[in-house]
C-alpha positions as CSV (number, residue, x, y, z in Angstrom):
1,X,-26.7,-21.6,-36.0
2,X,-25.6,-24.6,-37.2
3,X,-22.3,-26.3,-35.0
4,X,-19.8,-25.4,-37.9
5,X,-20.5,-21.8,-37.8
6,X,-20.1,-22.0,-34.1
7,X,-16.8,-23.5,-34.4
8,X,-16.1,-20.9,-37.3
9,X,-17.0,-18.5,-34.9
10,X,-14.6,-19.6,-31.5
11,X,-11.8,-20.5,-34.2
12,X,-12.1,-16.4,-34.9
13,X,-12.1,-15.4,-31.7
14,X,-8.9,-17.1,-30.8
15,X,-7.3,-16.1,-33.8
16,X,-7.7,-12.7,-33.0
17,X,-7.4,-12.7,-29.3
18,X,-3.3,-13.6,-30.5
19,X,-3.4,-11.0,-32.9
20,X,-2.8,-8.0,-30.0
21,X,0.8,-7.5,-30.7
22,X,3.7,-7.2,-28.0
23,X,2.6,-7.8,-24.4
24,X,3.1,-6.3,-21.5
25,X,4.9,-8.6,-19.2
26,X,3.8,-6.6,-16.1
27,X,0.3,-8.0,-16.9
28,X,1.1,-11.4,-17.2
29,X,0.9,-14.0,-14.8
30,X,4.2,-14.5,-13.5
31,X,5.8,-11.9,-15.9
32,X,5.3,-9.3,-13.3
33,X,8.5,-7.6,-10.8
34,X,8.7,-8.4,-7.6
35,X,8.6,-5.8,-5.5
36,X,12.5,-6.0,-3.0
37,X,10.8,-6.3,0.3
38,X,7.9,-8.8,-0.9
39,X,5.2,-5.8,0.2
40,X,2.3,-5.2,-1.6
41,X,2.7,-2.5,-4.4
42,X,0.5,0.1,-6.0
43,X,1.4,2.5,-9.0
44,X,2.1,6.3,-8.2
45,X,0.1,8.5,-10.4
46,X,1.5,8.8,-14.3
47,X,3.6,5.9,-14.6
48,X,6.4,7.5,-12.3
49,X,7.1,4.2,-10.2
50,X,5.7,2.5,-7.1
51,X,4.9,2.4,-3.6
52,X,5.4,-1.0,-1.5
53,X,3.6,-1.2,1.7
54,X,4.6,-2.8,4.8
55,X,4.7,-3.7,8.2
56,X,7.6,-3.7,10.3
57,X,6.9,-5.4,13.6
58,X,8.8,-4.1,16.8
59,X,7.1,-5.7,19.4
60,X,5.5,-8.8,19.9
61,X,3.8,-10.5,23.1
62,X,2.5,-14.6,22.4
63,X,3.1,-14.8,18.9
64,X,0.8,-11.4,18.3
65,X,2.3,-8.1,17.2
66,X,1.0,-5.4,19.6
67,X,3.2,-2.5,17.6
68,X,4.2,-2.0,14.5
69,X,5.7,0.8,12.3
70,X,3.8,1.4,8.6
71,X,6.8,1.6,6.0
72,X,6.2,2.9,2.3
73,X,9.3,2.7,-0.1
74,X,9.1,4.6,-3.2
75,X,10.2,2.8,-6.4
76,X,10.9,3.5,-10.1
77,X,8.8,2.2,-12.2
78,X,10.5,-1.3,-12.8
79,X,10.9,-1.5,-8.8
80,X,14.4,-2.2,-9.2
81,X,15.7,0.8,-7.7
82,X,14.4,3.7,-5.6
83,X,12.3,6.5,-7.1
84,X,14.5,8.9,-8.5
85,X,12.9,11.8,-7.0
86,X,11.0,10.9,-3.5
87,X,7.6,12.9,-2.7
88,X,6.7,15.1,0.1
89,X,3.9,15.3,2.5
90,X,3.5,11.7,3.0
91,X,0.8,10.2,5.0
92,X,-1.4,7.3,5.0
93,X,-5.0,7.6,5.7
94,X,-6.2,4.2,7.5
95,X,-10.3,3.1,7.7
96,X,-13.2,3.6,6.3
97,X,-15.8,5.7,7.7
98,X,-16.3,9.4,9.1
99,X,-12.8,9.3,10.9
100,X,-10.1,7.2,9.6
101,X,-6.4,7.8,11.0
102,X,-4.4,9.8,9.0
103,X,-0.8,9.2,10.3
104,X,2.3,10.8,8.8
105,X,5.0,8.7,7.5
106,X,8.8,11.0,7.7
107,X,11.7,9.8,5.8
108,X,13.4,7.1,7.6
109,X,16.2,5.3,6.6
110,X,16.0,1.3,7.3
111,X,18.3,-0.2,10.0
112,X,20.7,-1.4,7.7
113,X,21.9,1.9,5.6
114,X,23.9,-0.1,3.3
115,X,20.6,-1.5,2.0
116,X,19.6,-0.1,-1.8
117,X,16.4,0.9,-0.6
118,X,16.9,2.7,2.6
119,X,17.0,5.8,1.1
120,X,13.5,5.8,-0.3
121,X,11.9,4.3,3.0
122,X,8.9,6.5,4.8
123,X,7.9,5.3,8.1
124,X,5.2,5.9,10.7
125,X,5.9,6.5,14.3
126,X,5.2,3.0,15.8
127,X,1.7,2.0,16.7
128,X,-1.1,-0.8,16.9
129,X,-1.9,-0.3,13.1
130,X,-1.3,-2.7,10.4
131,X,-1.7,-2.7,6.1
132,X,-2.3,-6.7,7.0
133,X,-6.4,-5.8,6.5
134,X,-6.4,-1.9,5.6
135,X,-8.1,0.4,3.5
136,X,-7.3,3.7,2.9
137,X,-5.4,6.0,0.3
138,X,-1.3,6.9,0.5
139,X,-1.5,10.9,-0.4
140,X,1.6,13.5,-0.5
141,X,3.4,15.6,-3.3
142,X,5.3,14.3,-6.1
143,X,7.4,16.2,-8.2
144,X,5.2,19.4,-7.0
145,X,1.4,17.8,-8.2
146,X,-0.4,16.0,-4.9
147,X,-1.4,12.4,-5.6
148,X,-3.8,10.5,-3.2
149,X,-4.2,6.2,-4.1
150,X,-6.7,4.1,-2.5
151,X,-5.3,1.1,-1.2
152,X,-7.1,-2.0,-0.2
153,X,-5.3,-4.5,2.1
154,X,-2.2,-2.9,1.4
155,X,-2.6,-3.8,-2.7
């Protein structure tokens, strides 16, 4: 091919890479919600919101966190208020292997109730675990249908 055509050819290609109609500013650089707490976020089955993933320390020795409690909140799908309808059954599965920790997270309103999100917050019992470098799936009931997501590093 001669240069021409191959500048023929890119000039196409960009032309109708703009030609995709509206765009989805969740999948934009910079165009996407934060999530309120700054936690890492994955989407619940069928569009029906979020889950944000963190941890809330509760006890430190030097600088290190020896105990932590795994928090979930459940959000609508624009993450700017909590899910409408919460699920059941929550629990985190932790590791990879033959025997990862499953750990239950209960309803657990946050220590300041006032907050807009403390009525969507799950919480494990406190323990040496962390999302920081975990992999496992978030599984429970919502809206009667069982959902598991894989999670990797809490994203």
């Amino acid at each position: 091919m001669s240069f021409r055509v191959h500048v023929l050819v890119g000039l196409t290609i960009v032309a109708l890479a703009g030609c995709g109609g509206d765009v989805d500013p969740s999948k934009v650089k910079g165009g996407v919600t934060p999530s309120p707490h700054n936690g890492a976020t994955v989407a619940l089955p069928n569009g029906e919101g979020f889950a944000e993933f963190l941890d809330e320390e509760t006890k430190q020795v030097r600088g290190k966190t020896v105990s932590a409690a795994l928090v979930v909140y459940f959000l609508n799908d624009d993450k700017t208020a909590p899910l409408a309808t919460l699920p059941t059954d929550v629990s985190v599965s932790i590791g990879v292997g033959d025997s990862p920790q499953v750990i239950a997270l209960s309803p657990a309103p946050g220590p300041k109730p006032s907050e807009p999100f403390s009525g969507c917050r799950f919480a494990s019992p406190v323990g040496k675990y962390s999302f920081n470098m975990a992999r496992g799936e978030l599984s429970g009931t919502l809206n009667g249908k069982p959902f598991t997501i894989k999670f990797n590093n809490g994203r």
